[in-house]
FISEDO-212673 format. One record per residue (C-alpha): z negated, y, x; residue in one letter. Coordinates in steps of 0.1 Angstrom, whole numbers, padded with zeros to 4 digits, always signed. Layout:
N
ZYXA ...
This chain:
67
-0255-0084+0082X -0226-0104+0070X -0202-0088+0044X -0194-0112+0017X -0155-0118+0028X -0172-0128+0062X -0193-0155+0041X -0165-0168+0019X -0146-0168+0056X -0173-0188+0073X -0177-0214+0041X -0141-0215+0039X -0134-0224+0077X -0167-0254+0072X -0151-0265+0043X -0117-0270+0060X -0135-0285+0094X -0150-0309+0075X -0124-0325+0056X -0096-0322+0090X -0116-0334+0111X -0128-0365+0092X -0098-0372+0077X -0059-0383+0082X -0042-0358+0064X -0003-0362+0060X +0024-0349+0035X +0046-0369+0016X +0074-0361-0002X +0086-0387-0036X +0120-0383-0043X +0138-0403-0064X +0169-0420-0054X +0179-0429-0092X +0182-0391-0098X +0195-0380-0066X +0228-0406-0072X +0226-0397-0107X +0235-0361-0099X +0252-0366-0065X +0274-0391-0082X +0288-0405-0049X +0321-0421-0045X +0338-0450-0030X +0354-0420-0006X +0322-0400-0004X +0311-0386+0029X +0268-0392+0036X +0247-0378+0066X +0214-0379+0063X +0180-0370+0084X +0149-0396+0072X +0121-0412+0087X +0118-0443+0069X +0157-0447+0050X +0143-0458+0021X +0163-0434+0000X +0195-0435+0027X +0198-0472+0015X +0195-0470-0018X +0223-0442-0015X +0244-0474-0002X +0243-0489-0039X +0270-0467-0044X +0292-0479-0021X +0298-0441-0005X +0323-0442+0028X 
């Protein structure tokens, strides 16, 4: 006989096999760039190194001219 954490366990992992393995599933992350320069407040003389995947944010960054 199944105990009901085993159930929830078992309708949990269905649940989760059915929407991974139908699905893409990705994570994406919205920053925005406005607010990042906003409180970076880069200069002429500023110093950037960034990690991205696309550089969308990395050139907007370049609107304000950094070194």
């Amino acid at each position: 006989m199944f105990s009901f954490k085993q159930s929830l366990n078992q309708l949990r992992d269905k649940i989760f096999q059915n929407i991974h393995s139908n699905n893409l599933i990705y994570n994406t992350c919205w920053e925005d760039p406005r607010c990042d320069r906003e409180m970076l407040q880069f200069k002429n003389d500023s110093k950037v190194v960034m990690i991205t995947s696309a550089g969308c944010n990395a050139l907007d960054y370049l609107l304000d001219s950094p070194a």
